[in-house]
C-alpha positions as CSV (number, residue, x, y, z in Angstrom):
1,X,161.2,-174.8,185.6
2,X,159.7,-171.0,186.2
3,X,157.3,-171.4,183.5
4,X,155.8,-174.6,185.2
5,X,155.5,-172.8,188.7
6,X,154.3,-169.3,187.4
7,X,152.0,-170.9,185.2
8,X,150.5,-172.8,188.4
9,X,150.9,-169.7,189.9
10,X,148.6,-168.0,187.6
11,X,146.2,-170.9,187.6
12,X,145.8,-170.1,191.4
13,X,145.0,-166.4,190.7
14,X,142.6,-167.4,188.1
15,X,140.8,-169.5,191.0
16,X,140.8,-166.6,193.4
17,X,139.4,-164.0,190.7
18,X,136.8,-167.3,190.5
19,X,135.9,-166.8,194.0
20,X,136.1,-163.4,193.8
21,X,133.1,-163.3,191.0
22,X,131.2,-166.4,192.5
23,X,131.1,-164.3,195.5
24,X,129.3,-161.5,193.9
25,X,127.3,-163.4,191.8
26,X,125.7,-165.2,195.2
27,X,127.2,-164.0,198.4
28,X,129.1,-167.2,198.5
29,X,131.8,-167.2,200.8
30,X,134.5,-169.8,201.8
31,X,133.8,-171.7,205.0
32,X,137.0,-170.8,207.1
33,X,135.3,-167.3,206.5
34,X,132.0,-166.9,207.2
35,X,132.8,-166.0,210.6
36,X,134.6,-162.8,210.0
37,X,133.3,-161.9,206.6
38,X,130.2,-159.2,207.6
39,X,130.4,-157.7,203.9
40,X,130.4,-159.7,201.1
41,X,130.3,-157.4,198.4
42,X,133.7,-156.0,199.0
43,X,135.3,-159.4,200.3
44,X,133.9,-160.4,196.6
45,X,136.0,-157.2,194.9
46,X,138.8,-157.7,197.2
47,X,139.1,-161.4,195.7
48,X,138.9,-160.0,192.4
49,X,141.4,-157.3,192.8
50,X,144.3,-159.3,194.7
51,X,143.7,-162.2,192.3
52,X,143.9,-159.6,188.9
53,X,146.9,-158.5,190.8
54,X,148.6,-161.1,191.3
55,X,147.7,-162.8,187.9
56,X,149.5,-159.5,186.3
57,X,152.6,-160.0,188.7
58,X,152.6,-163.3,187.6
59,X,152.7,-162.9,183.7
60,X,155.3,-160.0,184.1
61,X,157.6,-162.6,185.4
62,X,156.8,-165.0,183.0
63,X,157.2,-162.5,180.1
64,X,160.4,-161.4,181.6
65,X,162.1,-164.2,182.3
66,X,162.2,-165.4,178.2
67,X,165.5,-163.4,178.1
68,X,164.5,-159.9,178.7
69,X,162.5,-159.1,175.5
70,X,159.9,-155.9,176.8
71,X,157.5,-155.8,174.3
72,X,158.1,-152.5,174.0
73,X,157.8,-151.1,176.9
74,X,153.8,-152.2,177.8
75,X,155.0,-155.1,179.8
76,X,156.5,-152.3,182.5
77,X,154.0,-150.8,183.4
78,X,152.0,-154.1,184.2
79,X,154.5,-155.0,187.3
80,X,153.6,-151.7,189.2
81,X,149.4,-152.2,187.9
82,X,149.5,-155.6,189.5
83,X,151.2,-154.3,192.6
84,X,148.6,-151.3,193.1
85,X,145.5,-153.8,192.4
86,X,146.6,-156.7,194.8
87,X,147.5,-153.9,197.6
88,X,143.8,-152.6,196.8
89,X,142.6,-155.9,196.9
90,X,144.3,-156.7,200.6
91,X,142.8,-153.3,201.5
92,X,139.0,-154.5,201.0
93,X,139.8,-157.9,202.1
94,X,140.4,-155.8,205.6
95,X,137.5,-154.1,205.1
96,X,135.4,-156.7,204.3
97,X,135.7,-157.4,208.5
98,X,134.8,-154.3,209.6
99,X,130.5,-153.7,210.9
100,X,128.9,-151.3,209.5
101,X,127.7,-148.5,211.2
């Protein structure tokens, strides 16, 4: 059952680094948040970020719960990457509200 949910899970973060790219590709943003968003370029990277983030997170789980084998090591150092790049992410998702000067 926790491959079928962090496999969905993943999916979702593969939607959101979507966004993330469409975003910068065309200034689209989501509906809900035109109203706040006043720069798109780093809501765009913050979409990226938190959804590369999270996707890591996600396959570090999945990866670890097949009965603890590491691959040497390397899958490690991927939980605290994926941690660091969705906190980054969050970070420019706040900025992405604030006017410029």
């Amino acid at each position: 059952m926790n491959y079928v949910v962090l496999l969905a899970m993943m999916a979702i973060a593969l939607g959101v680094v979507g966004c993330g790219v469409a975003g910068l590709a065309t200034g689209w943003i989501h509906r809900w948040e035109r109203g706040r968003v006043l720069r798109p370029v780093a809501h765009g990277l913050s979409h990226i970020l938190s959804g590369s983030g999270f996707f890591c997170i996600c396959v570090f789980f999945l990866m670890a719960s097949d009965g603890g084998s590491l691959l040497g090591g390397v899958l490690l150092e991927l939980l605290p990457v994926g941690i660091v790049l969705f906190l980054i992410g969050t970070v420019l998702r706040g900025v992405a509200t604030f006017p410029d000067r």
